[in-house]
Structures are given as structure tokens and as C-alpha cells.
C-alpha positions in Angstrom: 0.0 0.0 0.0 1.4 3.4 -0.8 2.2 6.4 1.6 0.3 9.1 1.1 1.8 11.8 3.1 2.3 15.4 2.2 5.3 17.1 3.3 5.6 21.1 2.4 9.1 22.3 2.2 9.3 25.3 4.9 8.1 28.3 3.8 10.6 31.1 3.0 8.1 33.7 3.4 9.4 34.8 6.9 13.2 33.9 7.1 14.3 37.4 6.2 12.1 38.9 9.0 13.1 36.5 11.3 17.2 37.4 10.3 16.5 40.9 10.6 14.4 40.0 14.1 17.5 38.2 15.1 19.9 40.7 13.8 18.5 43.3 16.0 19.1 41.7 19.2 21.0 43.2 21.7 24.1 41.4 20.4 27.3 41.2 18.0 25.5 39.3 14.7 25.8 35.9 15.0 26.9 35.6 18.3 24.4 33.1 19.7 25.6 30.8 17.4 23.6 27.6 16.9 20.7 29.1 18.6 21.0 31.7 16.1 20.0 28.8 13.0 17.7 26.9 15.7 15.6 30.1 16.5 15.4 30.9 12.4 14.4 27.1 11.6 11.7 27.0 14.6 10.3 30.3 13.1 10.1 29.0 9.3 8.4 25.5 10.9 5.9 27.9 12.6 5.5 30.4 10.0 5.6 32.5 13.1 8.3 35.7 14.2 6.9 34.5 17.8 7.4 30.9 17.7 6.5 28.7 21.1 6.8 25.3 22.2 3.3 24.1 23.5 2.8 21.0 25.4 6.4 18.9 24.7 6.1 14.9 24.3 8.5 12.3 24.0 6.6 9.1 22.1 9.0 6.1 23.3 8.2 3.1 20.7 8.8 -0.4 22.6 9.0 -3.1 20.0 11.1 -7.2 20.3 13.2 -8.3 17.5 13.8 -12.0 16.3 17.1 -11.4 15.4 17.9 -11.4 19.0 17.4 -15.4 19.4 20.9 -15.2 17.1 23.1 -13.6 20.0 23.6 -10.1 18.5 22.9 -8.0 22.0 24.6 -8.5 25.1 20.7 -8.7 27.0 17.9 -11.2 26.7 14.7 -10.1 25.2 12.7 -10.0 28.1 14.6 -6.9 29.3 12.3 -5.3 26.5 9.1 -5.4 28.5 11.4 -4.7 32.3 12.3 -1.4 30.6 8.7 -0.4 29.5 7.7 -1.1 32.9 10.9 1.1 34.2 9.4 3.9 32.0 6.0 3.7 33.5 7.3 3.5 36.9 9.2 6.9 36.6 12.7 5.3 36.9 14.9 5.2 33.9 16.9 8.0 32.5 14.3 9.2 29.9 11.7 9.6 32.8 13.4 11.5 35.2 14.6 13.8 32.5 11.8 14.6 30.8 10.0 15.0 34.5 12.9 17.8 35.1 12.0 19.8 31.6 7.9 19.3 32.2 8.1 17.2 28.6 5.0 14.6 28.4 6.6 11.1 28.2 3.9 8.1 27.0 5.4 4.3 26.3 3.7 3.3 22.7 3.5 -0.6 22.2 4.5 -1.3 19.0 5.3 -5.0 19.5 7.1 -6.0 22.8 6.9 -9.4 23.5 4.9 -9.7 26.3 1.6 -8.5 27.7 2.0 -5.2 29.4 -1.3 -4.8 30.9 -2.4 -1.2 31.3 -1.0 1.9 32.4 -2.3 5.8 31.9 1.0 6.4 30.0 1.3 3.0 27.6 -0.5 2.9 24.8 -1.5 -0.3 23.2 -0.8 -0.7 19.5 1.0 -3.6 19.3 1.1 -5.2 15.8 2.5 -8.5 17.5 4.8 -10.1 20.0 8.0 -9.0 18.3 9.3 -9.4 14.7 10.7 -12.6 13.3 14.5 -13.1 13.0 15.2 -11.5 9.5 18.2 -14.3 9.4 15.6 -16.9 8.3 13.1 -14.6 6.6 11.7 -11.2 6.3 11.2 -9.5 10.0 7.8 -8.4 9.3 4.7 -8.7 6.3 4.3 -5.8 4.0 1.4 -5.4 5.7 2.4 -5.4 8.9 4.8 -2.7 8.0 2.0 -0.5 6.2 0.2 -0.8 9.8 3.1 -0.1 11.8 4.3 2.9 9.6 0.0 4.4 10.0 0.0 3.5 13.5 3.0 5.6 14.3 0.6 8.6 12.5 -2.0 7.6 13.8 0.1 8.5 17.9 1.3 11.9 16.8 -1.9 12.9 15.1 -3.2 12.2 18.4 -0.7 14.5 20.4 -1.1 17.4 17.8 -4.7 17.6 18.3 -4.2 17.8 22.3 -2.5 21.1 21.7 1.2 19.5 21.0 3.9 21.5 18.8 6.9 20.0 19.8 7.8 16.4 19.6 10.7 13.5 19.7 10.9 10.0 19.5 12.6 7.4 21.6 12.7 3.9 21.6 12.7 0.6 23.4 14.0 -2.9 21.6 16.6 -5.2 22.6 17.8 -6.1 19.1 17.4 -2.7 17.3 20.8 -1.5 17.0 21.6 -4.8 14.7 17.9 -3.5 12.8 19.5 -0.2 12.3 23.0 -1.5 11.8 21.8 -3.3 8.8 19.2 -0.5 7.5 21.9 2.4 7.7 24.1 0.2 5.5 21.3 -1.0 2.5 20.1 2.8 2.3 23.5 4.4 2.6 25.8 1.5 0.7 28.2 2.3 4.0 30.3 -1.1 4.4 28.3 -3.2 6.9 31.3 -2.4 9.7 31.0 1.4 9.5 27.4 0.9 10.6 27.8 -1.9 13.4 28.5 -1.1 16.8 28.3 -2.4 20.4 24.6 -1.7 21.5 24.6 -2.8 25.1 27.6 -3.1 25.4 29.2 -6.3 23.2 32.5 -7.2 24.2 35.5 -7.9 20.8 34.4 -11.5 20.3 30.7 -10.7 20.3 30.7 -7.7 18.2 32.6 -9.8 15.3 29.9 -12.3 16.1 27.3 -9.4 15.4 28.5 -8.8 12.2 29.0 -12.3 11.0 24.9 -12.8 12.1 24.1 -9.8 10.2 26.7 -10.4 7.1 24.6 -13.3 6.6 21.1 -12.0 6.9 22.0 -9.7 4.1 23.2 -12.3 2.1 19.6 -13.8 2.4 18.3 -10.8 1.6 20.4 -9.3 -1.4 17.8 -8.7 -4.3 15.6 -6.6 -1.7 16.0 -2.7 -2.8 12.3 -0.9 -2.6 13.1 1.5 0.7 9.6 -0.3 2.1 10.7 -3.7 1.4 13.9 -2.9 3.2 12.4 -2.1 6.3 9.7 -4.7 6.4 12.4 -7.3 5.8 14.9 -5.6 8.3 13.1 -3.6 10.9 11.8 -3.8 13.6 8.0 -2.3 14.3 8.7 0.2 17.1 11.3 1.4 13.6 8.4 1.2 11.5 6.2 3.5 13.8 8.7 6.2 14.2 8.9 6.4 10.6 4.8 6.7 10.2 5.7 9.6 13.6 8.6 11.4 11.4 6.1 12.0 8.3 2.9 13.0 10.1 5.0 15.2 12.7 6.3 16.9 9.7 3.0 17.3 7.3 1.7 18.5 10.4 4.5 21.1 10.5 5.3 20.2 14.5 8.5 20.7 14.9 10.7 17.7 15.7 14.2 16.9 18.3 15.8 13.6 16.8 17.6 11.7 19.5 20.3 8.9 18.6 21.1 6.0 15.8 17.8 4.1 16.0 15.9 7.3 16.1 18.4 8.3 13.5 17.6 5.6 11.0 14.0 5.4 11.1 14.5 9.1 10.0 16.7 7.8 7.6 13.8 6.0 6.0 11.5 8.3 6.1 13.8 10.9 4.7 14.3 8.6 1.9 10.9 8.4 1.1 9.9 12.3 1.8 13.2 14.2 1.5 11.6 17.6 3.2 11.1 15.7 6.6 14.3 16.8 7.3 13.7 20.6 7.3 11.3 20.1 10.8 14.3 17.9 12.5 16.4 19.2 15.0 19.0 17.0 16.0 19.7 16.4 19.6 22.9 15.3 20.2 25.4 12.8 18.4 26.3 9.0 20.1 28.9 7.2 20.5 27.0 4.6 19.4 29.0 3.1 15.9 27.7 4.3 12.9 25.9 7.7 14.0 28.1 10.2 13.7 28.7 9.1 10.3 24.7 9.0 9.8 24.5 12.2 11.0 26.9 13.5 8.1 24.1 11.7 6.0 21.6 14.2 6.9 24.1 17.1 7.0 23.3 17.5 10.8 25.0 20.2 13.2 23.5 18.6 16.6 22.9 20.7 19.8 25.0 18.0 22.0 28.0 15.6 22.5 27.9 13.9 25.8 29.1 10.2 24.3 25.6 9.6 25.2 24.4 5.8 23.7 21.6 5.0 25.6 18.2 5.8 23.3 15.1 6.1 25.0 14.6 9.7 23.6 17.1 10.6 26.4 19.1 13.3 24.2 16.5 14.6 22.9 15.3 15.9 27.0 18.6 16.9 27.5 18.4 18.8 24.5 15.2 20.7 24.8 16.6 23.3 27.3 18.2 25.0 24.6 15.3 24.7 22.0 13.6 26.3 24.6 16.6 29.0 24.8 16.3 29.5 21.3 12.7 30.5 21.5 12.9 32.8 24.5 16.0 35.1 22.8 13.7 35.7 19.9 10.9 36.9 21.6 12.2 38.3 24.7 15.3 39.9 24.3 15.6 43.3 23.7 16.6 44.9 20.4 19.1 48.0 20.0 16.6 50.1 19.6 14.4 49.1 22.4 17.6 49.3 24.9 19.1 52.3 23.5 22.1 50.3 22.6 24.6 52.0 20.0 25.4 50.1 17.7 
């Protein structure tokens, strides 16, 4: 089924007012540096010279992997559904950050395997108990994909009605970094070793291991080159739904923090299939996972952050948000020359 998204390039009707707004700050030009270019890009996505950031979420996407059964990841599956209740409880990294920046944090289940029961902040959407291991055939049906990709959509349609304007994307999956290892490399043509690194943590012998699993899996898969195809035979869903969350956030014009590799290549995707995604991206920080910084060079990416972070979860993306919000407050609060009766 095709995608029928529609994704406006941002409108160059108010950058030179918002240059000239910027410009006349009480400042030497260009002296806020990157908040200078976030403030202008947060303006354009808003058609707006007095942007705002209403009602932050983070959307973390839990989804299992198959490919896991084949030792690629340093932790069993079941610490998939241990982490999604960590998140509801309030206790991993992503929750108490996004508690300390007032940013709305709900757990989307996109296909852990396990029942989660219910919780105010999961939402069920689970498309089934994890993917199958793409070493013995594709990880998911074209249709499951299709569902996956609306269902993600479907969650940030949901957010945008409730007043939302700001959004990221985080993510839960034991297994995904060898998903993303081997999407990064069939949509890039990056050798297969740029792309692979240590996820949770693989020691020397394991990571080669890694990359022997995933050598093969390609080799399975070689005649596979539709950009759909290519995630329904490698992803994972919880990769699937951020994709459908990348291309609705960005017809919706809601501007959007991008957190680490797996975030990263489900953008990837999406950018492939709607290249103006990118213009409502901000990128939150670079990892030290394998792979992203070189990702990142993909997407021509300056991003706000380097803190060696690798853990997901969204958790850049909170740590980030401070200084989108920075970026919004110089613009519409600080004063110009004229207003101070600064020389200049």
C-alpha cells in the first residue's frame, strides 16, 4: 500500500524577518551561534516571528526483534518489557529527564513481547509479540509494515490535536541496533562495519559475532532494494512507527528533536521516502553509538549536544530541549538596540 503523506518544504516567506528579528538583538551578529539557526528554523516550521513550544512529548516506541534469538545483544529479550515497565514507573533515564524539563513522556506498544497490561502512559498498539528473525526470513509482512508505519501517524496525530507542537521520539527494543546496523548500511551503501557497533555493550568477540549474524542476513536478503521492502524485511516495528511519527510530525508542521542512531535511522527511512522531513528535525545530540556520527553526516546534521551519550530512549533529545527552549525565548524576549538604547 502506498504512503500518502504530504510534506511542504518550509516556507521562506518569513526567514528574512526573522534574520532581521534576530539581527537586531542586543548582540554582536551571530553571536548566539547555533541558537542563532535553531531560533530561524523554529520560526520557518511555525511560519511564526513569535514561535512557542506548547505542550512537549516524547513518544517512546517499545517493539522485540527476532534477530535477538541469534546472540547479537549483550541482554535477553525480556529486558524489552522490564524497561517499558521502568518507564511507567518513573525510573529510567528518559523519565526523570523529561520530569525535570515538564516534557509529556507516554510508552507506545509497538510490538514487545509480552503483555504489558495497562498503564495511563502506555498505549497499546502492538502489531504482535515482536518481529521474526530477518536471518531466516523477512522481519515483518508488508502489511504489517503499512500498519506499523500508519499507527505511528495515527500517535502523533493524536498529540497534535491535544494542543502538542513540539515532539521526539525514543525507543525501546533489545535487538534494534543490529535493525539499524543493517538498515543504515542497504540505504547508505556504508560497508556493513561502519554501521555496526556495540549496543549494550558487546564485548571484541561478540561484536565480530554481530557482524557475522548480520553479514549473513544480508546475504539472504540481497535482491531486496524498494526502501519499504527494506524495512519490512529488516526492521523492527517500534522502527516502523517512528517512521509513520517522522512523516505525520512533519505534514503536520510540528517541529521535531531527533535523539540517537535508532531514532536516527528510522528518519533515515522516512527521509528517503519524503526528503523535506528533514527541514522540521532538530538533531539532539550525536552518540557514541558506531555508525551515527557518520549518519548524522548523511543528513548534513549540526546537533545541539556531544555527551558520548548511547543509551536511546529519547534521552538526548530531554537533554536537548533546554536550549530549543533557549532558542525560542532570545527571539521573543530579548531586547533589540533600539528598544535598549544600545549604540550600535
Amino acid at each position: 500500500m502506498p504512503l500518502n503523506f504530504v510534506i511542504s518544504p518550509l516556507s521562506s516567506k518569513l526567514s528574512a524577518a526573522l534574520q532581521s528579528k534576530i539581527d537586531q538583538k542586543t548582540k554582536p551578529q551571530g553571536s548566539l551561534g547555533q541558537l542563532e539557526s535553531l531560533a530561524l528554523q523554529i520560526g520557518r516550521c511555525q511560519n511564526s516571528l513569535t514561535p512557542s513550544l506548547n505542550k512537549p512529548c516524547i513518544l517512546i516506541f517499545a517493539g522485540d526483534h527476532g534477530i535477538v534469538e541469534s546472540g547479537v545483544s549483550a541482554y535477553p529479550q525480556t529486558v524489552t518489557a522490564q524497561m517499558v515497565a521502568n518507564f511507567l514507573a518513573g525510573g529510567a533515564a528518559i523519565s526523570v529527564f523529561a520530569r525535570q524539563h515538564n516534557i509529556d513522556l507516554l510508552v507506545v506498544d509497538a510490538g514487545v513481547n509480552a503483555d504489558l497490561g495497562s498503564h495511563p502512559k502506555l498505549i497499546d498498539a502492538k502489531i504482535g509479540k515482536g518481529t521474526q528473525s530477518f536471518l531466516t526470513g523477512p522481519a515483518m509482512t508488508a502489511e504489517q509494515c503499512t500498519k506499523a508505519i500508519q499507527a505511528g501517524a495515527e500517535q502523533v496525530l493524536r498529540q497534535h490535536e491535544s494542543g502538542c507542537n513540539c515532539i521526539g521520539f525514543g525507543e525501546m527494543g533489545i535487538g534494534n541496533t543490529s535493525s539499524a546496523a543493517v538498515l543504515m548500511h542497504r540505504l547508505t551503501g556504508l560497508s556493513l562495519v561502519r554501521c555496526v557497533g556495540r549496543g549494550t555493550g558487546l564485548n571484541d568477540a561478540q561484536l565480530q559475532h554481530k557482524i557475522v549474524i548480520l553479514q549473513r542476513a544480508l546475504n539472504l536478503h540481497r535482491g531486496v532494494t524498494d526502501h519499504l521492502d527494506i524495512l519490512a524485511t529488516f526492521g523492527g516495528f517500534e522502527v516502523a512507527m517512528m517512521v509513520g511519527a517522522y512523516l505525520k510530525a512533519a505534514e503536520l508542521g510540528m517541529l521535531m528533536l531527533v535523539d540517537g542512531f535508532i531514532a536516527g535511522t528510522a528518519l533515515l527511512i522516512a527521509h528517503k521516502l519524503y526528503p523535506n522531513v528533514l527541514d522540521y528535525c532538530v538533531f539532539s545530540h550525536v552518540s557514541s553509538e558506531q555508525g551515527h556520527q557518520t549518519l548524522l553526516h548523511q543528513f548534513k546534521a549540526k546537533p545541539l549536544l556531544n555527551l558520548e551519550l548511547r543509551l536511546g530512549e529519547g534521552s538526548g533529545i530531554a537533554l536537548a530541549y533546554p536550549l530549543v527552549q533557549s532558542a525560542v525565548v532570545f527571539l521573543n524576549e530579548m531586547a533589540t538596540f533600539d528598544e535598549a538604547g544600545v549604540d550600535h
